[in-house]
PALUM-681684 format. One line per 8 residues: number of its first residue (from 1); their letters; for each residue x, y, z of N, C-alpha, C. Coordinates in steps of 0.05 Angstrom, whole numbers. Each point is the difference from the previous one (the first is absolute). Example, Ala and Ser with C-alpha at 12.3 -4.5 7.8 and 13.67 -1.06 7.14 Angstrom:
2
1) AS) 264,-114,156,-18,24,0,18,24,0 | -7,21,-14,16,24,1,-15,22,14 .
// end
This chain:
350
1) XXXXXXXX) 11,-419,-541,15,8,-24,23,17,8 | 31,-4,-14,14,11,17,4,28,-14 | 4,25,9,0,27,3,16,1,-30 | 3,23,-10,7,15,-37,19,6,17 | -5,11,20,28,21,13,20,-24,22 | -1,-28,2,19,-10,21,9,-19,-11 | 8,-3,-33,10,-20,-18,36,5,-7 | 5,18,7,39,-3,-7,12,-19,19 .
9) XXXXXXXX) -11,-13,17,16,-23,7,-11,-27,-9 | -13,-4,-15,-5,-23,-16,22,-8,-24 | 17,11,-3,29,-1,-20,-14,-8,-29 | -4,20,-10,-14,-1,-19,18,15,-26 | 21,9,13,23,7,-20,7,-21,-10 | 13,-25,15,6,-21,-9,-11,-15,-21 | -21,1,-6,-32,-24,-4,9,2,-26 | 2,-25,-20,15,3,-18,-40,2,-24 .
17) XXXXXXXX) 8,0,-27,-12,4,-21,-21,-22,10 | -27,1,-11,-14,-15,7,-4,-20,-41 | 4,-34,13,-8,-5,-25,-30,-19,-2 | -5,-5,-22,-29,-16,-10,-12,-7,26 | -26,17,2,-17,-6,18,-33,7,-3 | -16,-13,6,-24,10,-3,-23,-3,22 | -13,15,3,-18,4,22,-31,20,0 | -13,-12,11,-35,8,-17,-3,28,12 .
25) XXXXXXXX) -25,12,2,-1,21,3,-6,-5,37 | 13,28,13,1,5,29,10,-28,16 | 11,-17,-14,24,-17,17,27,16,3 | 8,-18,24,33,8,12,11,-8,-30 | 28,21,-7,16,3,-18,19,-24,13 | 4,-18,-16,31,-17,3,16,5,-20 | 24,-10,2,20,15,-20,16,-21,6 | 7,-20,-24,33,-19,5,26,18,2 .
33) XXXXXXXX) 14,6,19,22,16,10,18,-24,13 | 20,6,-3,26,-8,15,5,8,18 | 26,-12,24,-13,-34,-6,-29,-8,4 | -14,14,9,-24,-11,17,-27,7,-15 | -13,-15,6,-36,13,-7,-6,27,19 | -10,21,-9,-11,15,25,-31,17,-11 | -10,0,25,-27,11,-8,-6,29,2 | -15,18,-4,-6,22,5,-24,-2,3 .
41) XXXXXXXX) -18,14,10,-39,18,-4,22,25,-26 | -27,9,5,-2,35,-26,6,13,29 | 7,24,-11,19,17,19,-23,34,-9 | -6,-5,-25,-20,21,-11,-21,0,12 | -21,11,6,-26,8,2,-12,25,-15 | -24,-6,-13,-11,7,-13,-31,12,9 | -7,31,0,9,21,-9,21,14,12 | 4,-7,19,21,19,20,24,9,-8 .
49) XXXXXXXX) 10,-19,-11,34,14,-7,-1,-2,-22 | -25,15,-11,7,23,-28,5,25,12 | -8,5,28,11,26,14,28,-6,8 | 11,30,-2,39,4,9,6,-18,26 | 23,-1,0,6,-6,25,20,6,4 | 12,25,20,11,16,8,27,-14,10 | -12,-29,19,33,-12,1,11,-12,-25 | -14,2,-18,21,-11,-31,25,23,-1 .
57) XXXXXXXX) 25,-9,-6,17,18,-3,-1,1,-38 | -19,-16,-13,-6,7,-32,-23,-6,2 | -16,11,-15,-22,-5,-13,-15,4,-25 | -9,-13,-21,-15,6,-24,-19,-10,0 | -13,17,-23,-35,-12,-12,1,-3,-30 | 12,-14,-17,11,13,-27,-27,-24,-20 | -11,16,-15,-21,-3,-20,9,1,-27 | -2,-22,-17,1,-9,-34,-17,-6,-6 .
65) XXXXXXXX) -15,16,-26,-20,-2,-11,-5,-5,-36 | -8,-20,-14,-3,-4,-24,-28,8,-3 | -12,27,-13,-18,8,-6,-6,7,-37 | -31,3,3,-4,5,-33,-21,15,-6 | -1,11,-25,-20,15,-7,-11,-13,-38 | -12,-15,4,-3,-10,-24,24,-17,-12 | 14,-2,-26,26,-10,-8,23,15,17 | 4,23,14,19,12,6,6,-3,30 .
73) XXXXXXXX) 30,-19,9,1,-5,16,26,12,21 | 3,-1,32,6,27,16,19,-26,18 | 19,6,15,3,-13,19,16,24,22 | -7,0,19,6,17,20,11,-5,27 | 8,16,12,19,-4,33,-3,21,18 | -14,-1,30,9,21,14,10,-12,25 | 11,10,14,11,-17,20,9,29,25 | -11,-8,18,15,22,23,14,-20,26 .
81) XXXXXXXX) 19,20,-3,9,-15,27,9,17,25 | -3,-9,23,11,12,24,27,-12,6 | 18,15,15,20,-12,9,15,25,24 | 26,-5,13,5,17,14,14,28,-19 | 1,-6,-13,13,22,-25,-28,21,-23 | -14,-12,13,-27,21,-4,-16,-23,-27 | -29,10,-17,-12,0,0,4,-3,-28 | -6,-19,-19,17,2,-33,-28,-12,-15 .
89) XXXXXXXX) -5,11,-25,-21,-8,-14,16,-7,-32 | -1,-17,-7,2,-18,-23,-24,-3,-19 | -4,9,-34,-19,-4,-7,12,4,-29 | -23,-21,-21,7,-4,-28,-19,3,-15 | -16,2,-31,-11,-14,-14,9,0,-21 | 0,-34,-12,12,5,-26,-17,-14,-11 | -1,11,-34,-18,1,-19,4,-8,-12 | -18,-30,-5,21,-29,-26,-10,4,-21 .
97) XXXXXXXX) -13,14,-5,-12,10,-28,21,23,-9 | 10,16,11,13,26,-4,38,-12,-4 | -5,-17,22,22,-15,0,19,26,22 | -15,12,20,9,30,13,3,-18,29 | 20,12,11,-2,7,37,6,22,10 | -10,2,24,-2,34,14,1,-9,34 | 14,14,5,-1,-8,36,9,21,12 | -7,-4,27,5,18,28,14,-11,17 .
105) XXXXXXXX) 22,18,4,12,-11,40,0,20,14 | -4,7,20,-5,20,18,1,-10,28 | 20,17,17,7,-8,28,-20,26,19 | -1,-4,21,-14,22,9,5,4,32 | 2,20,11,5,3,27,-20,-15,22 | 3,-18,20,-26,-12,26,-20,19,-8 | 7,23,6,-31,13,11,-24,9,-33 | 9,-6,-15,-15,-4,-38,-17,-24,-4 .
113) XXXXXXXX) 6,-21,20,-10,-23,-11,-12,-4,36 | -28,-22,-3,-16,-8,19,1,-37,-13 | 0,-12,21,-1,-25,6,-15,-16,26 | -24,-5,-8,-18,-16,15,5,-30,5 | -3,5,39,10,-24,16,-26,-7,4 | -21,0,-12,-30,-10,12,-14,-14,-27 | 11,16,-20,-14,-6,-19,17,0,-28 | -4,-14,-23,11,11,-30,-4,29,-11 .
121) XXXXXXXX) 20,16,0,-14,29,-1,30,21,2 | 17,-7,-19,39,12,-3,-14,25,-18 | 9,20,7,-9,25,-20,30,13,4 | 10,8,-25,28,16,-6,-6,24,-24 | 17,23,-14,-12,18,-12,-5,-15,-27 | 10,-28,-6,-3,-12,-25,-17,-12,-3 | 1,-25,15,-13,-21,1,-28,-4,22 | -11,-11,2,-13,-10,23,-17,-33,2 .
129) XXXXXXXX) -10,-9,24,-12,-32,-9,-9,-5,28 | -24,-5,-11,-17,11,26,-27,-18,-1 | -15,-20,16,-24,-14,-2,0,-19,7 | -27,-16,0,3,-30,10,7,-17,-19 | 5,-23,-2,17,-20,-14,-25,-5,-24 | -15,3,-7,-16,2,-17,-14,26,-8 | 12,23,3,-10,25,-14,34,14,10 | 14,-11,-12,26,28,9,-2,20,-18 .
137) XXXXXXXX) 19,18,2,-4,23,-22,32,11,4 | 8,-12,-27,23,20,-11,7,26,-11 | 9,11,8,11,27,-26,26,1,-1 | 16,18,-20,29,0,-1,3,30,-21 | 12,13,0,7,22,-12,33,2,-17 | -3,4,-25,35,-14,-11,-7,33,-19 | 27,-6,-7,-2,30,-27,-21,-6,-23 | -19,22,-3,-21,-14,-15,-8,-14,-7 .
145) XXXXXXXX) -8,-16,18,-12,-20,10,-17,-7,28 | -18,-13,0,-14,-6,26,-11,-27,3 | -2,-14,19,-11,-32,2,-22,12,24 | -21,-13,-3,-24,-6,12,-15,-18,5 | 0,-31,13,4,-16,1,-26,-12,25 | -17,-19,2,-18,-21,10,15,-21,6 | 0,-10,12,14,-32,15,-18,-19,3 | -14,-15,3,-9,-12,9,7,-28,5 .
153) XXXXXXXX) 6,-4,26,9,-36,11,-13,-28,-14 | -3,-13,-17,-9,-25,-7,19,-17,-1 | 2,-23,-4,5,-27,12,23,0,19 | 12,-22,7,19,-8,26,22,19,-7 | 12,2,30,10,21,14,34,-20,-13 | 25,10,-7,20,-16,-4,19,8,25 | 19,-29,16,13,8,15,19,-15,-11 | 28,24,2,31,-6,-11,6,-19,20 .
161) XXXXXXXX) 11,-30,-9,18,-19,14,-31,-12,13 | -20,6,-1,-23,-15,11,-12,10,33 | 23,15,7,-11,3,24,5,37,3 | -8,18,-12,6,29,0,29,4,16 | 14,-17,-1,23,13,16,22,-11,-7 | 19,12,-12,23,-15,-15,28,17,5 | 22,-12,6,19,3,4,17,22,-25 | 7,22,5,11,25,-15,18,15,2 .
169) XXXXXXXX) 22,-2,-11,18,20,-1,13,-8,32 | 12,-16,2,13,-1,29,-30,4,25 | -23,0,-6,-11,11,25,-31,-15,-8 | -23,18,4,-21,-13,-10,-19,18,-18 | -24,-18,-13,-26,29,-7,-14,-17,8 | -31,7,6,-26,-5,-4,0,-3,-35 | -27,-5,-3,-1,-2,-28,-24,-14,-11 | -21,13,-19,-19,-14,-6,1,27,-24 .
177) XXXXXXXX) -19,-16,-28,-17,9,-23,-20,-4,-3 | -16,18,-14,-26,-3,0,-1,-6,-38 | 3,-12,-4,11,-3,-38,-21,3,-14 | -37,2,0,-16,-2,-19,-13,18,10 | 7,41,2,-15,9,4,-15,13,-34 | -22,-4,7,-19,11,-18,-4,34,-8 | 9,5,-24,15,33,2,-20,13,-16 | -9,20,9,-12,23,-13,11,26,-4 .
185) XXXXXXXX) -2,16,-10,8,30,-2,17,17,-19 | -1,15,-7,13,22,-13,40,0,-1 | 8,8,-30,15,1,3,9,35,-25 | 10,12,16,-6,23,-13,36,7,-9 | 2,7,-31,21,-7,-8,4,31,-21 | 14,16,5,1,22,-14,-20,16,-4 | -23,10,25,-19,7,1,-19,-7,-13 | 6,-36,-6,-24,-20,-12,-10,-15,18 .
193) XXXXXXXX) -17,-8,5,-17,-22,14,-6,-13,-10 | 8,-32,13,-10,-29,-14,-5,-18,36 | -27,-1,-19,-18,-16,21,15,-30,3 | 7,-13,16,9,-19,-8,-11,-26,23 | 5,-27,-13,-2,-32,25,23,-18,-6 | -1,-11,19,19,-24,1,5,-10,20 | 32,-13,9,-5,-11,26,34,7,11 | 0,11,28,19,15,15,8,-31,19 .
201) XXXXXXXX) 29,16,12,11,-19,16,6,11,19 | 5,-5,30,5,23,20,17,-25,20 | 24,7,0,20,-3,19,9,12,23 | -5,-8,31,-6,13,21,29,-13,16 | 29,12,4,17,-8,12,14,21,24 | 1,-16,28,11,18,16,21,-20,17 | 15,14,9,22,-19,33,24,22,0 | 14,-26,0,29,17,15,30,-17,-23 .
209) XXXXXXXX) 12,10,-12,16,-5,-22,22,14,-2 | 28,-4,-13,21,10,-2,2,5,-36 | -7,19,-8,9,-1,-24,28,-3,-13 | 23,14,16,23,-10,-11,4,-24,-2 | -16,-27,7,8,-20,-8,-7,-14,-28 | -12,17,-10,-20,-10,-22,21,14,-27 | 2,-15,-17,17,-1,-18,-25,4,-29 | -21,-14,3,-16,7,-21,-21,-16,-2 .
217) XXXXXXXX) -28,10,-10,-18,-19,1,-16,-3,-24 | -8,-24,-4,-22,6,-24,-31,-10,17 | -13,24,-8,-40,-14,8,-16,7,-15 | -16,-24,-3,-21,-1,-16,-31,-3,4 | -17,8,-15,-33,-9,13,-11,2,-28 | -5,-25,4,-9,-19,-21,-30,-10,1 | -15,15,-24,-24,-16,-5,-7,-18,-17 | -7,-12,-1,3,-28,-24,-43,2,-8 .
225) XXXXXXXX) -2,-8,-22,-32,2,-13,-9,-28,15 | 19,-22,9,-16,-19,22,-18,4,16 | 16,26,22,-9,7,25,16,3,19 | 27,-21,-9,19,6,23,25,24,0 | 3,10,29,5,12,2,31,6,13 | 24,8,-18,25,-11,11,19,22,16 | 15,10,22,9,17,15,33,-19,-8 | 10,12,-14,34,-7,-9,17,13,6 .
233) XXXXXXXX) 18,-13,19,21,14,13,32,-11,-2 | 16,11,-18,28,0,5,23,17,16 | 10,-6,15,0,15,22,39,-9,7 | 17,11,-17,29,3,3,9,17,30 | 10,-19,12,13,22,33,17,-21,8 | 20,8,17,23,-11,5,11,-14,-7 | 1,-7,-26,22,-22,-20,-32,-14,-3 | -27,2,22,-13,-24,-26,-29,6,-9 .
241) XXXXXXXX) -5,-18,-15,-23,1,-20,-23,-13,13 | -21,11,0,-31,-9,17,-14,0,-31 | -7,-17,-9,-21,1,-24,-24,-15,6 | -25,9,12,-19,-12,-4,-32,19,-2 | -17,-23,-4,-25,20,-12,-22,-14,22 | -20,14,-4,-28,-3,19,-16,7,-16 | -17,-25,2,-18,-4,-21,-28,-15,10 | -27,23,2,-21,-2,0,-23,-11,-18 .
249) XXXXXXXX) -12,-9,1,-21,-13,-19,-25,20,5 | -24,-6,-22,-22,9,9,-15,-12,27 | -4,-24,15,-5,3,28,13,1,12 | 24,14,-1,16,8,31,25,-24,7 | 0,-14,-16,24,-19,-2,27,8,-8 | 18,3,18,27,10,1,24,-26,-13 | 16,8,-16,22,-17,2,22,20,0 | 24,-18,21,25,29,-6,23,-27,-12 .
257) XXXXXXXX) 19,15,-21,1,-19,-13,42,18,-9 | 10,-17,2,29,12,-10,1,-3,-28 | 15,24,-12,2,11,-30,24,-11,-3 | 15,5,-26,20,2,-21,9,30,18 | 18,3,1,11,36,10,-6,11,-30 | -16,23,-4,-7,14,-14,25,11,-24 | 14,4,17,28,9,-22,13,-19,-24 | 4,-25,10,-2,-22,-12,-8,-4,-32 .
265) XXXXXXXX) -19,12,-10,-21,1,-16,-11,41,-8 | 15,13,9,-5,26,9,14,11,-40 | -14,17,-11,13,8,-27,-12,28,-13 | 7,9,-21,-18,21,-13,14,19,25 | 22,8,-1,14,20,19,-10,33,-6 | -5,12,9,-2,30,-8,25,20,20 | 7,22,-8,26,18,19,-21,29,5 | -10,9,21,0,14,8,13,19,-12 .
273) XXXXXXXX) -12,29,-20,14,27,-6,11,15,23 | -21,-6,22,-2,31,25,24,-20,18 | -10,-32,7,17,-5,27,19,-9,-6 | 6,-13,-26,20,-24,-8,-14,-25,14 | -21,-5,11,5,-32,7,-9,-5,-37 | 12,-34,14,-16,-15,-21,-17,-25,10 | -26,-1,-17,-22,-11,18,-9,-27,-21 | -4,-24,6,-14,-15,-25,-28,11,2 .
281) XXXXXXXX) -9,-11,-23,-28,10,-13,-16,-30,4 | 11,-23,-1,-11,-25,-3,11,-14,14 | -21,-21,14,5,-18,17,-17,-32,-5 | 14,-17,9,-10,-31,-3,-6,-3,31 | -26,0,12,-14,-22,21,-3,-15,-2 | 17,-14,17,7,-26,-11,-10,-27,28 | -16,-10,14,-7,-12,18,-2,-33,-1 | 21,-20,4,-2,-14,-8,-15,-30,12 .
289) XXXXXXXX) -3,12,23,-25,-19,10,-29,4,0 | -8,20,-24,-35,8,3,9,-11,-42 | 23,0,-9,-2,-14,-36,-7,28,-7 | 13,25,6,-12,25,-4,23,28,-11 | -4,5,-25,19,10,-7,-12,22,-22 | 6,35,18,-20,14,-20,26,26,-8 | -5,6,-21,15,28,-7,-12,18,3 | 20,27,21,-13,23,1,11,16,-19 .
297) XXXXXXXX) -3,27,-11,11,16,-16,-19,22,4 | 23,23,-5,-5,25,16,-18,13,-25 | -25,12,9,-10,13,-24,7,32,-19 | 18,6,17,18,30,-9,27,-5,17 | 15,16,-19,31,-14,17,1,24,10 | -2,16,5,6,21,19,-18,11,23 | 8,-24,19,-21,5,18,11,12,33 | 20,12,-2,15,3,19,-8,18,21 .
305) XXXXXXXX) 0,1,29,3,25,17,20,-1,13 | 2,41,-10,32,3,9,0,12,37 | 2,-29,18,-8,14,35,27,-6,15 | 19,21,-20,31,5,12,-3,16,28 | 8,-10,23,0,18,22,31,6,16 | -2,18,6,34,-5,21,-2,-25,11 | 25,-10,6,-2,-33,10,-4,-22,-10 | -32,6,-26,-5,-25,-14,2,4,-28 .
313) XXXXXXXX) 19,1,-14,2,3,-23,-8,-22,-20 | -33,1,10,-11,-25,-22,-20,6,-11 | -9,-11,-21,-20,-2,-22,-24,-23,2 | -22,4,-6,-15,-21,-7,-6,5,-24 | -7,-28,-7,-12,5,-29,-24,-23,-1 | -25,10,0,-27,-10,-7,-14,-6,-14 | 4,-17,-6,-17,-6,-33,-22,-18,-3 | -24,17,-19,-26,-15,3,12,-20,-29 .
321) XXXXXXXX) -11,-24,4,5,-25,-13,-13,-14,-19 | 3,-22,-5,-21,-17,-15,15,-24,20 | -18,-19,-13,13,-32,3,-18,-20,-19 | 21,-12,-5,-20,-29,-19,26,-21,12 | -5,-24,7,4,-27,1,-15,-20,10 | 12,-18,13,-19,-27,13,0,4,31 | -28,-6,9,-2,-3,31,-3,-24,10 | 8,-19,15,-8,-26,7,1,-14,-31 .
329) XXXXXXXX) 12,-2,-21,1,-10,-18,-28,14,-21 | -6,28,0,-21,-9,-20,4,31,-7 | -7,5,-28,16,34,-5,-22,19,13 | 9,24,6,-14,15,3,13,30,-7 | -20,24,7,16,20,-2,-6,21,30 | 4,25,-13,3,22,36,4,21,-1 | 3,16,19,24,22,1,13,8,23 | 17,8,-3,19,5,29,9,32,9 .
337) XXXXXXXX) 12,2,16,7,23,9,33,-8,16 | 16,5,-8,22,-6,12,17,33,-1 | 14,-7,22,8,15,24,45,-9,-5 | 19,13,-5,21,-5,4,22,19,20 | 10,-5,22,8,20,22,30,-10,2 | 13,15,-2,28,-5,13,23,10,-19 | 24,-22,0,18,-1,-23,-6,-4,-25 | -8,17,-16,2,-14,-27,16,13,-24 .
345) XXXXXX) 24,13,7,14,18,-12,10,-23,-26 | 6,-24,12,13,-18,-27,-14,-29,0 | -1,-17,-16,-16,-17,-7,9,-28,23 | -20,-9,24,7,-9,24,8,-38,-16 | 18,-9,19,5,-31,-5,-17,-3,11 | -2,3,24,-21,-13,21,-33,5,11 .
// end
């Protein structure tokens, strides 16, 4: 198996969008690419690189969660990341009953935050995520507010582009989700506690990347009441457009499949008070070789974090979702968690 650490000469910058493909569970990923067919293995292994890895020059662990307590429903975000610029914790819950959001960004000096090369186990003064792939344990600390959080790993493991390793930002990531974790725990909201369940998503990305090339992205993680499970990526950098999705079934059956570019179909604009961007609220997934076409829509329009830093004067804006359309031709419904990074100061053509 060839080495996580001796892959930048495989030209994997190049490797264009992967379209309509499918492949069973723990087969080699193929991908129709231009000009040529080319194959990969998984580049991931599993448990291991849920621990750091020190030669990543980025790394995240970022967690979305649709939780409930009876009729009253939660959707949440924490996310830490390492990088050479120190140690940053990202965290949300917003309340679709209340129709409320509340979030945290917080940067922190190397020596505040611990990151385990042996094991899952990142502890910072906010956040922490720590356990084996079937008992992890979240916490997160926001302004009156607290998340307390059970993980637990059930069904197939999803890999972006089919083979955990996909071409990014001028350079590369690793890359795998774990999309049906089984969620337990507390969510304590103005010195209230609500016991809460549902089901969490955990996105595990590290390599070596150029962010100034990235102009803007839209991502999504998509659960559908089928079973399948969709990792949606629009991905705007150097004049072009990468739109495609990865899409798991309940046994472990992958298809990666090229989209509609998200913008296309992109509406329900909202403007930022604090940053000025302006962000759509609604989106059409649109996949036209699975006959599959679902609407997302954001469940509170103000779902923004403001993580302005010297250098990167950017915003994300996160929003827990719904979805209703057709999958493979037959309706269904969902919910999503989508993720928007970059430019979005004015409403994009592309």
């Amino acid at each position: 198996m060839t080495s996580r650490r001796n892959l930048l000469g495989l030209g994997l910058a190049a490797t264009a969008a992967p379209v309509l493909t499918t492949l069973g569970p723990g087969r080699t990923a193929r991908a129709d690419r231009s000009p040529a067919r080319q194959t990969f293995p998984r580049y991931v292994h599993l448990p291991s690189d849920q621990a750091s890895d020190p030669q990543a020059a980025y790394e995240w662990w970022y967690v979305v969660g649709h939780v409930t307590t009876g009729r009253r429903w939660f959707g949440y975000e924490v996310t830490i990341n390492r990088s050479s610029a120190g140690p940053e914790v990202h965290a949300a819950i917003t309340d679709e009953t209340a129709g409320t959001h509340r979030a945290l960004v917080e940067r922190y000096e190397p020596d505040r935050a611990t990151f385990s090369t042996e094991e899952l186990d990142l502890r910072t003064p906010d956040a922490t995520l720590a356990g084996p792939m079937r008992a992890m344990r979240l916490t997160a600390s926001l302004p009156d507010a607290h998340i307390e959080m059970t993980l637990r790993h059930s069904g197939p493991v999803l890999y972006p582009g089919g083979t955990g390793l996909i071409p990014f930002a001028d350079g590369h990531s690793y890359y795998y989700s774990l999309p049906s974790l089984t969620t337990r725990g507390i969510l304590t909201i103005d010195g209230r506690p609500h016991r809460v369940h549902g089901t969490s998503w955990l996105d595990r990305q590290w390599g070596t990347w150029h962010w100034e090339s990235i102009r803007r992205w839209t991502w999504m993680a998509v659960h559908l009441d089928n079973g399948d499970r969709l990792n949606v990526w629009n991905l705007v950098q150097d004049g072009e457009d990468q739109a495609y999705a990865t899409i798991v079934d309940p046994g472990g059956h992958h298809t990666v499949a090229s989209i509609v570019p998200l913008a296309e179909y992109a509406r329900d604009f909202w403007t930022s008070p604090v940053t000025g961007q302006t962000y759509p609220t609604r989106w059409r997934v649109e996949i036209p070789g699975r006959n599959t076409r679902l609407d997302v829509r954001s469940l509170v329009t103000d779902q923004e974090l403001d993580v302005h830093s010297p250098g990167q004067p950017r915003s994300l804006y996160e929003a827990d979702c719904a979805v209703t359309g057709t999958s493979t031709g037959r309706r269904t419904t969902g919910r999503a968690y989508v993720e928007l990074y970059g430019d979005w100061k004015a409403r994009p053509s592309t």
